[in-house]
C-alpha positions as CSV (number, residue, x, y, z in Angstrom):
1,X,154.5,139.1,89.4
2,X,151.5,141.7,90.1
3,X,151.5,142.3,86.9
4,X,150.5,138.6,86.0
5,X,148.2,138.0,89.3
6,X,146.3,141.4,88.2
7,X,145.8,139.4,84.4
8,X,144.5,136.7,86.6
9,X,142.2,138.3,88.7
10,X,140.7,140.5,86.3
11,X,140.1,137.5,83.8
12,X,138.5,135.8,86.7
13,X,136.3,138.9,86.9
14,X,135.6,139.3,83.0
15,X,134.8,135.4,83.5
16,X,132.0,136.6,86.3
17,X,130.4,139.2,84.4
18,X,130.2,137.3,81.3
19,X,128.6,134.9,83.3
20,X,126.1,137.5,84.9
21,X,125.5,138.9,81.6
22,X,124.6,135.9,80.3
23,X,122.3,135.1,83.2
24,X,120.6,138.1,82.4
25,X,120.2,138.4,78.6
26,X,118.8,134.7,79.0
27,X,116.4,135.7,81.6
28,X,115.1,138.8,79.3
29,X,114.9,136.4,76.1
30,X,113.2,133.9,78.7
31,X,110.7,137.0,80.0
32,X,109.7,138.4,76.6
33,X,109.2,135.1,74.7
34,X,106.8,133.3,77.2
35,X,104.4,136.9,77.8
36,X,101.2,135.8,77.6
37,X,99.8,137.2,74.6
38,X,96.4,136.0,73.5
39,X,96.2,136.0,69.9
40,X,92.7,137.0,68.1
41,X,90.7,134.7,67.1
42,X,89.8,135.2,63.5
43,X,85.7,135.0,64.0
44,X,83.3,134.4,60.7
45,X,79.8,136.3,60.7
46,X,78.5,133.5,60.7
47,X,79.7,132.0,63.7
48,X,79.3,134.4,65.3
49,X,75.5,134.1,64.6
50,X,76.0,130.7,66.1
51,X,77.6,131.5,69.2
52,X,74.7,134.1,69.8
53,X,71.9,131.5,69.4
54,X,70.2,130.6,71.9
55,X,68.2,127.6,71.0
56,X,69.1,124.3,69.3
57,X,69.2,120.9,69.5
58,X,71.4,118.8,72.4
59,X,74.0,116.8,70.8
60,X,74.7,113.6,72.1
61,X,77.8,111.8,71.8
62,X,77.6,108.5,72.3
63,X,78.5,104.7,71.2
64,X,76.7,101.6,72.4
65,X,79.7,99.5,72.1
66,X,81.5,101.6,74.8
67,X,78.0,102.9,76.6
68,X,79.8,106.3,76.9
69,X,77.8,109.3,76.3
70,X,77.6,112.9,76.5
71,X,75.1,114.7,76.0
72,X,76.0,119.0,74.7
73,X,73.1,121.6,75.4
74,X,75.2,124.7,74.9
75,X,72.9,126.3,72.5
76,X,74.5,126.6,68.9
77,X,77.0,123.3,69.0
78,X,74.5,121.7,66.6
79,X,74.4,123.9,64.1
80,X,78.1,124.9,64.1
81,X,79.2,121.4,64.1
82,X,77.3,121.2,60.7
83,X,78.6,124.2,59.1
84,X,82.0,125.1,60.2
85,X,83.8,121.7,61.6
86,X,85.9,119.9,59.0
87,X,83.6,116.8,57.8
88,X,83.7,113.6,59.3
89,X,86.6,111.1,58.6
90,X,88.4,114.3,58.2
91,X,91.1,113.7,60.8
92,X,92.3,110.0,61.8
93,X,91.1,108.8,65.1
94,X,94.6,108.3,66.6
95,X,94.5,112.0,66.3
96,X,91.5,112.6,67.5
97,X,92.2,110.3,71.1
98,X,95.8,112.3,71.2
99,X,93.6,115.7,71.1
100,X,91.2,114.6,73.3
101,X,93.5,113.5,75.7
102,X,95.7,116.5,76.2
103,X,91.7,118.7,75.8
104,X,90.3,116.3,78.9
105,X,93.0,116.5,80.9
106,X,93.2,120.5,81.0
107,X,89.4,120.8,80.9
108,X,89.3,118.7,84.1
109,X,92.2,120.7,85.8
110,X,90.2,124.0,84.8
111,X,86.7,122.0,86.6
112,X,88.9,121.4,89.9
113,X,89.9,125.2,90.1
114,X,87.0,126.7,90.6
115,X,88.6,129.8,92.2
116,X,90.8,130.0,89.2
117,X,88.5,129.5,86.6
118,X,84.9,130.4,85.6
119,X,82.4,127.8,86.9
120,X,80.2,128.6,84.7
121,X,82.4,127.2,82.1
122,X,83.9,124.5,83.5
123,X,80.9,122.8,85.9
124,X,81.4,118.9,85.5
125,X,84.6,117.0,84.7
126,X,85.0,114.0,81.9
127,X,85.6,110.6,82.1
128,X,87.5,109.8,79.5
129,X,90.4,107.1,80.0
130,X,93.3,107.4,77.5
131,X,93.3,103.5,75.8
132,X,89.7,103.2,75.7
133,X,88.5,102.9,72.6
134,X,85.2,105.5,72.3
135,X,84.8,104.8,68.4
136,X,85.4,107.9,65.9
137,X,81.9,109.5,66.4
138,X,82.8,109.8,70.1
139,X,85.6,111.3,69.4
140,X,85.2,113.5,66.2
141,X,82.1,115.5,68.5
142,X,83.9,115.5,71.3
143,X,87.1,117.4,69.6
144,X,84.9,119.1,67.7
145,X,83.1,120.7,71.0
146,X,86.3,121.5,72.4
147,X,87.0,123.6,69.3
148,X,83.5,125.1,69.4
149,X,83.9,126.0,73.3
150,X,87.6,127.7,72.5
151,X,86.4,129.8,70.2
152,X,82.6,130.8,71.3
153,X,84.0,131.6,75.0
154,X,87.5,133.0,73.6
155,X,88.9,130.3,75.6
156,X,92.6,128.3,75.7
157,X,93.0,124.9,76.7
158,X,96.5,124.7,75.1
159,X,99.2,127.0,73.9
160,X,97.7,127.5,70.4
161,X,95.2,129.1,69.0
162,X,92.1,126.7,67.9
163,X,91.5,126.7,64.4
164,X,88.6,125.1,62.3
């Protein structure tokens, strides 16, 4: 009868630190797969000229249907929109809204953190209401800034890298 209860206890106690071990393997996997590294972005020459310039033309994004606009002084947006984005109609606009969404919504968290994040960066927040209809222009410019803004000022507003 020891004999047996010793079986017992000591499977209970196997059962334990399987249990433990598991906790912990899991936690290491968990540890080492979410470090925060930030991949390189892979940087042309060229836009890198671009993101030096310091003079160019405002871009405005607008649509008189809507009466939203947005008007984009950073220096270098133009002229990168023109060579480097993917051309117009490129990318549906239900894909654009979804992008724009998920890019507004960080960008805004980012403006209301300004202990957290670089005000310089981040100094207004934008109005943009998921379901409203902005018209592809809107849209295309607006993603396409976000993509400009990642990669000029190596920053993230997601978990991926942005590519052109």
């Amino acid at each position: 009868m020891a004999f047996f209860s010793y079986i017992i206890v000591n499977n209970h106690v196997m059962r334990k630190l399987h249990f433990i071990s598991g906790i912990v393997f899991c936690s290491i996997l968990l540890l080492t797969s979410c470090a925060s590294t930030k991949k390189q972005l892979d940087i042309s020459e060229s836009e890198k000229e671009i993101f030096n310039k310091t003079e160019g033309d405002p871009v405005v994004i607008a649509d008189e249907k809507t009466e939203y606009e947005i008007t984009i002084i950073d220096p270098g947006f133009d002229f990168w929109l023109a060579s480097h984005a993917k051309p117009y109609q490129f990318y549906s606009q239900s894909y654009l809204e979804s992008k724009n969404i998920f890019y507004v919504a960080e960008w805004n968290s980012r403006v209301s953190q300004p202990f957290r994040h670089n005000t310089s960066l981040y100094e207004m927040q934008i109005d943009y209401a998921p379901g409203t209809d902005y018209g592809y222009e809107v849209n295309y410019k607006l993603y396409n800034y976000f993509i400009y803004f990642q990669r000029k000022y190596n920053q993230r507003l997601g978990h991926f890298v942005p590519r052109i």
